[in-house]
C-alpha positions, -999 to +999 in steps of 0.1 A: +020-140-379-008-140-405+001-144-442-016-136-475-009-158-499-015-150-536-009-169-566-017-164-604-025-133-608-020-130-648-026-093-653-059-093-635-062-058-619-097-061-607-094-092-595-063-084-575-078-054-558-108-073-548-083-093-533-072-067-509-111-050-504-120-083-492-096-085-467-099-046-456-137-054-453-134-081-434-104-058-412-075-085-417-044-079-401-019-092-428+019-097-418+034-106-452+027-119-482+035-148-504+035-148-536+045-178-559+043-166-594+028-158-629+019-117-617+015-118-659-001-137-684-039-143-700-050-108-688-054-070-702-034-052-671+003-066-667+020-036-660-007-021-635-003-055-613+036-058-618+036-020-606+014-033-575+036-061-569+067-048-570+055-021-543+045-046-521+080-058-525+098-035-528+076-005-510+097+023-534+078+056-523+081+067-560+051+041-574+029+055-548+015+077-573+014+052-602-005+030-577-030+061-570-037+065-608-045+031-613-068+024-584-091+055-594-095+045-629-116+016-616-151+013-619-152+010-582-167+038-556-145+065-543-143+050-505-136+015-519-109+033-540-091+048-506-101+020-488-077-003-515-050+025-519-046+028-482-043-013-478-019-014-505+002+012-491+000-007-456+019-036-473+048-017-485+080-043-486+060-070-471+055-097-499+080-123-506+080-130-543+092-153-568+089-162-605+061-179-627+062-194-661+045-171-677+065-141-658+096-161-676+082-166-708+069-129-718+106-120-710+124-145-732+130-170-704+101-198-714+098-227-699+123-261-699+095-285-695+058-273-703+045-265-737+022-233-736-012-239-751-015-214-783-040-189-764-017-185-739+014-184-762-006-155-780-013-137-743+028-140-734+039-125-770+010-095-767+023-090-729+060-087-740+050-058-766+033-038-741+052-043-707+074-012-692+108-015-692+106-011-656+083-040-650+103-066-674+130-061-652+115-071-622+102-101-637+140-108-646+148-099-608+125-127-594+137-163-585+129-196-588+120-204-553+123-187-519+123-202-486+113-184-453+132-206-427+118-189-396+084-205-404+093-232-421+076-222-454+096-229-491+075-208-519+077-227-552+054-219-586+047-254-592+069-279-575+105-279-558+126-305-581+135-285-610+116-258-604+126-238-635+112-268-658+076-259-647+065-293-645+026-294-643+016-311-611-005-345-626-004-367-593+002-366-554+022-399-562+047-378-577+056-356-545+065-373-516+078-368-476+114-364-488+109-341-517+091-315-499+122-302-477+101-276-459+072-282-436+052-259-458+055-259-497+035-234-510+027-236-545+003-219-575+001-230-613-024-252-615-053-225-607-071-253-581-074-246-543-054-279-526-040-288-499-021-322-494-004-339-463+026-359-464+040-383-430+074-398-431+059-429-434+031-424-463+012-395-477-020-394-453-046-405-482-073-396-454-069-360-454-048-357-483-069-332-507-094-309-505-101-299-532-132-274-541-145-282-575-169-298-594-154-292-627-119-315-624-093-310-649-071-340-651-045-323-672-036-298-647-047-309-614-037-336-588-060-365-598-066-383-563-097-383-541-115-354-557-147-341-541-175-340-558-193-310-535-183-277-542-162-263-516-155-225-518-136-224-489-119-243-463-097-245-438-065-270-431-054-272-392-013-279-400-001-302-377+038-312-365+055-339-378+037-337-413+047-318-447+024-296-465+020-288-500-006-261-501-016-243-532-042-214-529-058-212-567-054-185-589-068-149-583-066-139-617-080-171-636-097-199-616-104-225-630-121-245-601-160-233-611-161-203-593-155-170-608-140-150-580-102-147-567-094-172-547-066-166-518-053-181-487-046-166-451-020-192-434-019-181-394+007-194-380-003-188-343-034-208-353-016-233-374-044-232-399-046-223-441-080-208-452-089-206-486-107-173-491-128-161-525-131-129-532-159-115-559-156-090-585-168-079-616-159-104-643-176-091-668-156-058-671-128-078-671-136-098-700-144-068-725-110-057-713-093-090-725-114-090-759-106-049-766-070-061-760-076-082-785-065-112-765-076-146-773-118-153-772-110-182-748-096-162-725-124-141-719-150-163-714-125-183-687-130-148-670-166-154-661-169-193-660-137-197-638-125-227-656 
C-alpha cells in the first residue's frame, strides 16, 4: 500500500497540481491519500482546491466537470493538463481527510488555543467572502482527527491531545511514547518536513529529526537537533516497536527555504516515508495572491518558501 500524503495546501491550485504531475511523471502508483488539514487559507484559489479535495474524497461524478474547467485554465500545456485531470480522476474516494485551523476559522469555527497572525487573519476573512456554499460545507463536514487502524496510522493537523485547540508544535519534549497512541501520527501545520521517533523507553534523540532547512523558525517548528545542510528530501525506514510522528511540510506555503510543494509517499510494504518536492511556478502564484488583494507578505512567502 503506497500513500500520498498532503498537508497545507491553503488555496494553492498550482502548487497542488504540481503535486500530482510530479507523481504522474515519475508513474507513481498511489493507494490513498492523507490529508491532515488547512485545504484553505493564505492563497488566491480556495474553492478550486476544496472542489479537488472533496473529489478525491468523495469521488461525486458531478465535479468531474468543475475539475475539468479548472485544470485547463492553467498556464500549463495541453498534455500536462490531461495528464493531471486523468490522475485526479484516478483518485476518486481515495483520500482520507480531516480538518485544519484555518479550514475552521474561514467558517466561524477558529481556533481554541492559537492566535492568527493579522496576514493570515486578513486571508481567513477574504476566504469566507468568496467560498461556495458547497465548499464551506465540507469544511464543516471534516473532523478533528482520523485514524486508519489497519495500518496503524492516526492523521492529526497539529498534535493528538486537544486537537481542536491547534496547539503550535514548539518542542519534541512535549510529545512523548504515550501520547502518540498510533504507530504513525501524521501531522501538518507547521509547514517543516520532520520526522521524529519515539521508544517506550525515551524518544531516540539519535535519529529523532530530520529536518530539511536552513532557515529555522523557532516559533513554529520543533526546536531540537536541527540540521544545518539543506535537505530536500529524505527518507525514514519505520521500524517496529517505535512511534512516529511524521509531518510532510506544506504544499501550498513552505516555509523550510525551498519554494516547491513538498509531499510524502509512506509505503508500507517498504516501511519507509519519503519527502518529495515538487516545483512549480511561484511567481504566477504570487500575482494571483496580490490581484486578490491578499496580504503583500503573503506573496512574497510564495517565492522564498519561508
Amino acid at each position: 500500500m503506497k500513500f500520498l500524503i498532503i498537508s497545507d495546501i491553503h488555496s494553492n491550485l498550482e502548487a497542488l497540481v504540481s503535486v500530482f504531475s510530479d507523481l504522474h511523471n515519475n508513474n507513481e502508483k498511489i493507494d490513498r491519500i492523507l490529508i491532515p488539514g488547512d485545504i484553505v487559507g493564505y492563497g488566491p484559489n480556495p474553492n478550486e482546491c476544496c472542489t479537488i479535495i472533496r473529489f478525491l474524497k468523495n469521488g461525486k461524478p458531478s465535479l468531474k466537470k468543475e475539475i475539468q474547467t479548472i485544470i485547463q485554465e492553467l498556464d500549463l500545456d495541453d498534455t500536462d493538463k490531461n495528464n493531471i485531470i486523468d490522475y485526479i480522476f484516478s483518485m476518486s474516494k481515495k483520500a482520507y481527510v480531516i480538518a485544519g485551523n484555518h479550514d475552521m476559522q474561514v467558517i466561524g469555527q477558529p481556533s481554541l488555543c492559537s492566535i492568527m497572525a493579522a496576514s493570515a487573519g486578513n486571508a481567513a476573512k477574504w476566504t469566507t467572502k468568496v467560498l461556495k456554499k458547497d465548499n464551506a460545507r465540507f469544511l464543516e463536514s471534516l473532523w478533528y482527527k482520523k485514524k486508519i487502524r489497519k495500518y496503524g496510522i492516526e492523521l492529526v493537523h497539529s498534535t493528538p491531545v486537544y486537537p481542536q485547540g491547534y496547539r503550535y508544535v514548539k518542542n519534541a519534549a512535549t510529545l512523548s511514547y504515550d501520547i502518540l497512541h498510533s504507530s504513525i501520527t501524521i501531522s501538518g501545520h507547521t509547514h517543516t518536513p520532520s520526522a521524529y521517533l519515539y521508544t517506550k523507553q525515551k524518544r531516540d534523540i539519535s535519529a529523532s529529526v530530520f529536518i530539511p532547512t536552513d532557515q529555522f523558525d523557532n516559533r513554529l517548528m520543533l526546536v531540537e537537533r536541527q540540521s544545518m545542510e539543506r535537505q530536500e528530501t529524505f527518507d525514514v525506514l519505520l521500524k517496529p516497536g517505535q512511534r512516529y510522528y511524521i509531518n510532510p511540510g506544506s504544499v501550498g506555503q513552505p516555509r523550510d527555504g525551498t519554494p516547491k510543494a513538498s509531499y510524502m509517499i509512506y509505503d508500507t510494504v517498504a516501511k519507509q516515508a519519503s519527502l518529495k518536492k515538487a516545483a512549480y511556478n511561484t511567481e504566477v502564484v504570487k500575482k494571483k495572491v496580490l490581484k486578490a488583494t491578499l496580504p503583500f507578505d503573503l506573496a512574497e512567502r510564495i517565492v522564498k518558501g519561508v
